[in-house]
C-alpha positions in Angstrom: 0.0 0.0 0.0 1.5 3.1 -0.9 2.0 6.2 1.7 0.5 4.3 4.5 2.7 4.0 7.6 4.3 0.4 8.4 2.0 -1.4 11.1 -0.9 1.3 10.3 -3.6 -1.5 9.2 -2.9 -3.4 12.0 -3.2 -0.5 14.6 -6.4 0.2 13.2 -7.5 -3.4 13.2 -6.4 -3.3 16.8 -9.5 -0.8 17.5 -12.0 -3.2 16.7 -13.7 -4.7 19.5 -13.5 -8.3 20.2 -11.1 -9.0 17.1 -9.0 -11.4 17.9 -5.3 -10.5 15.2 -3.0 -13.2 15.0 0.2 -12.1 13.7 1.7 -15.1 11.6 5.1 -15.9 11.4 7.8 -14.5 9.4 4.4 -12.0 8.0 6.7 -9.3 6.3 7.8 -12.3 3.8 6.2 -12.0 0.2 3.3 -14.5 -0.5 4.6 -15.0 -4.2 1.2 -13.6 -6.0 2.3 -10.3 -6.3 1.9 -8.3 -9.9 2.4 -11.1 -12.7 5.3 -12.8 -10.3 3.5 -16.2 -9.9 3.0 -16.1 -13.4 6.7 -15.5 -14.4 8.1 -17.1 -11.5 5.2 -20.3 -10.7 7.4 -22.3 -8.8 8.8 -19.9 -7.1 5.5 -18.2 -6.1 3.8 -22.0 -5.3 6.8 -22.6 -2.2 6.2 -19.3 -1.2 2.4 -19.6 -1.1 3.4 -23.6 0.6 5.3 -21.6 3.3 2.7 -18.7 4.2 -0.4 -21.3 4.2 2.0 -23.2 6.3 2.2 -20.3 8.6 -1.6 -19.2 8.4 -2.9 -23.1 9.2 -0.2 -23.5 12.1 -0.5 -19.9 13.9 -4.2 -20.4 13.6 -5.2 -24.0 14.2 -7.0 -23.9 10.5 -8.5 -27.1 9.5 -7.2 -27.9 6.1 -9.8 -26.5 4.2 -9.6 -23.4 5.5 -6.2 -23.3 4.7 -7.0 -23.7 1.1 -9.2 -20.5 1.1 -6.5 -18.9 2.7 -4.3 -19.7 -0.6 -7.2 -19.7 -2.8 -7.9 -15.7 -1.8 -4.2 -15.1 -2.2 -4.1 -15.9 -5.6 -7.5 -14.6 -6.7 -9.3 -17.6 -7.5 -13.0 -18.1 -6.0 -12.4 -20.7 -2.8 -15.8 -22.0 -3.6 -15.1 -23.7 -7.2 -11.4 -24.8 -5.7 -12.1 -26.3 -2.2 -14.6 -29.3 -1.6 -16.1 -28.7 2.2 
C-alpha cells in the first residue's frame, strides 16, 4: 500500500472490539502472487504460497480447508469452485 505507515492497518484493526489478530510468522515475507510474479516465477511463487499457508494453518489452528481458502484468496481464484467442504 502506498504512503500508508508500516504497522498502520494493523493498529487500526487493533481498535476493533473483540477482534482477535494473530500475527503469523515471518508475515513481512512476500506470498509469491504479487503483480504477474507467480506467473513469471510459478514455482517460485507456489513454495512461497506452501510456506505462508504453512504459517496461516499453524498460527491459527486452521483445518485444512480453510487453509486452502486462505491460498485460494491469495491468488485470486474463487475458494468455492477450488475447495470441496
Amino acid at each position: 500500500m502506498e504512503n500508508v505507515p508500516p504497522g498502520a492497518p494493523r493498529t487500526l484493526l487493533r481498535r476493533v472490539p473483540d477482534l482477535r489478530l494473530i500475527e503469523l510468522p515471518d508475515s513481512d515475507l512476500c506470498c509469491g502472487s504479487a503483480g504477474v510474479y507467480n506467473i513469471l516465477e510459478p514455482e517460485m511463487a507456489e513454495r512461497l504460497l506452501d510456506g505462508a499457508g504453512r504459517a496461516f494453518g499453524e498460527a491459527t489452528e486452521a483445518e485444512p480447508q480453510l487453509v486452502d481458502v486462505f491460498r485460494a484468496r491469495v491468488v485470486g481464484r474463487d475458494p468455492t469452485t477450488d475447495v470441496a467442504v
